[in-house]
N, C-alpha and C positions, 0 to 999 in steps of 0.2 A: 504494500500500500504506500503511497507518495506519503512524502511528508512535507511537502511543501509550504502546505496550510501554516506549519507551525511557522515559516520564514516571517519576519516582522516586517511590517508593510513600512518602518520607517528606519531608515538606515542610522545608525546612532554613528559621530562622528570619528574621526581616527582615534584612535590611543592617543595621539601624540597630542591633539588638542583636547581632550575632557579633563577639563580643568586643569589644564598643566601651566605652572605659575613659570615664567621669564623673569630674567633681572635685565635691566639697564642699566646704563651708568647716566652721570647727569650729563644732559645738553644731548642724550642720543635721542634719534628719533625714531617711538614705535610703530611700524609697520599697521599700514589699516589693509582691513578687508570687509566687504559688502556682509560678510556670513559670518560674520563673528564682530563681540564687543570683547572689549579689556575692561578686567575689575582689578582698579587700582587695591592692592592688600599694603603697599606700604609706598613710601615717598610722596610728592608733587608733581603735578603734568599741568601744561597749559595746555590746550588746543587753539589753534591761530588759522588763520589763511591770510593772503597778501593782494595790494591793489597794484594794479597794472602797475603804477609806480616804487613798487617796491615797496610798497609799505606795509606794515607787519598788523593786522589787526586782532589782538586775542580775544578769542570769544568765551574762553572760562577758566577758572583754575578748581581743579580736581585734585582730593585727595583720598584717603582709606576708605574703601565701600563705593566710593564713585564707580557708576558703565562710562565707557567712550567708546564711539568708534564711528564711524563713518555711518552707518543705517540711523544713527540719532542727528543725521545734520542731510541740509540739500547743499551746503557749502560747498564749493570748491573752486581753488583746493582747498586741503583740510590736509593740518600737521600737530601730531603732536608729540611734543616735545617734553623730556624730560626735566623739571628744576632741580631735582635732587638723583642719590641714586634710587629706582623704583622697582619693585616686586610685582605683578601685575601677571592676573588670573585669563586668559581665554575662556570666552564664555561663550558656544556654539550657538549657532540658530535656534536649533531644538530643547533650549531651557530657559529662551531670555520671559516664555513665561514664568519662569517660577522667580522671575528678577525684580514683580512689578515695583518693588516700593523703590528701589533704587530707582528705577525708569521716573518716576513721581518726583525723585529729589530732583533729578538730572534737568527737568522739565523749571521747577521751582527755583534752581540755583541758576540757572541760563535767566529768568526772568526778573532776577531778584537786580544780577549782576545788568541786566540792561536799563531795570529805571536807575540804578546807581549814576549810567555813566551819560545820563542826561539831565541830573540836577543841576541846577545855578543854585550860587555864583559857584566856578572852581572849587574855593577852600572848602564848602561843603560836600561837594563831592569828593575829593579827597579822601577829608576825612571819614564818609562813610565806606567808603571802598576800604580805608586801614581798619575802620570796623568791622567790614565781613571777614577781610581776611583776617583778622585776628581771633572771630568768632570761630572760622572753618579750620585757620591754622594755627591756632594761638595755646598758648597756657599761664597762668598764673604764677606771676612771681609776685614777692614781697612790694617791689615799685609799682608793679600794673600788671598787665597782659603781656607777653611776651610772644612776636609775631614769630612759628617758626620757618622760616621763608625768605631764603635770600632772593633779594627782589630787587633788582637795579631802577633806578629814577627812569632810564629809558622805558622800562620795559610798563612802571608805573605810567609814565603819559601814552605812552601807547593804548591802554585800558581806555582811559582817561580822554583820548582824543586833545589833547594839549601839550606842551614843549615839555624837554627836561628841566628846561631853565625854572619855567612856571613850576616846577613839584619841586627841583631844589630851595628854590624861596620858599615857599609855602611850608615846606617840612624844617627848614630854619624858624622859619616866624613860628610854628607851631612849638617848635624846642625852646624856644625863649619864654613863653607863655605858659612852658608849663607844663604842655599836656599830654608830652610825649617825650623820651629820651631815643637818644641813639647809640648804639657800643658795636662795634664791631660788625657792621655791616646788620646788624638786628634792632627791629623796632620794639620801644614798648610804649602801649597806650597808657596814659593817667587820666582818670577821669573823665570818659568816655561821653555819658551824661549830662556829666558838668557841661562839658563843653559845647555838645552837641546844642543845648540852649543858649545858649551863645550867641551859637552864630546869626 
């Protein structure tokens, strides 16, 4: 008697991709395909594309628990790039239902980050974009929040749609006042709140 019947009518995908975790180093960039997302398990990733002129636009930063991958965008191109070194799961076609909630942040955090980077004036936008990422990549120390995330003034106007010139002042005037330190290429927010009334 065939046994064919028992063949599963859905082909599950290679070994080599069910859930099999990669590393990168920082500034590499992960490989996209249409049939698979990446679940960041450890480090930072931007995702960016570029305008005819060269110019670099990122459309989000991703960290632990985040999907990317080219099926959650109609962009292109579409790069993403590593900030740190990162860990990062392949996740096939055939599970991204069992992904929903992650799909739901992925959705929320892209939306969150676009009304960010069309407030007025500047220094409020700014400052809330040091917000999110503090919130997404941040911890608690004794002075403030501690951003963990090296993060160049370029890469900050970039987000931001504004100069580096414009995020250097504006991160001085903010150190002066108070409400943020800098050490070693790392931000820390002071009084978050405070400030945010302020402005």
């Amino acid at each position: 008697m065939a046994t064919s019947s028992l063949t599963p009518t859905l082909s599950p995908a290679p070994l080599s991709e069910q859930q099999s975790i990669k590393i990168f180093a920082r500034k590499e960039t992960i490989p996209v395909r249409n049939d698979i997302l990446w679940r960041i398990e450890r480090g930072a990733v931007r995702t960016l594309t570029w305008a005819e002129d060269g110019t670099f636009i990122t459309l989000g930063y991703w960290g632990p628990g985040d999907l990317i991958g080219t099926a959650l965008t109609k962009v292109q191109p579409y790069q993403i790039e590593c900030l740190t070194s990162v860990e990062a799961s392949i996740i096939p076609s055939y599970i991204w239902h069992q992904n929903i909630n992650a799909l739901f942040t992925h959705i929320q955090q892209t939306e969150e980050l676009l009304s960010i980077v069309h407030l007025k004036p500047i220094s409020l936008r700014l400052w809330k974009f040091l917000v999110w990422l503090g919130d997404k990549f941040g911890r608690n120390l004794e002075q403030g929040k501690v951003i963990d995330l090296s993060i160049t003034h370029q890469e900050i106007a970039e987000v931001l749609n504004t100069t580096r010139v414009t995020i250097t002042r504006l991160l001085q005037q903010f150190e002066e006042e108070g409400v943020l330190l800098r050490s070693k290429r790392q931000i820390i927010l002071r009084l978050p709140n405070k400030f945010t009334k302020k402005i």
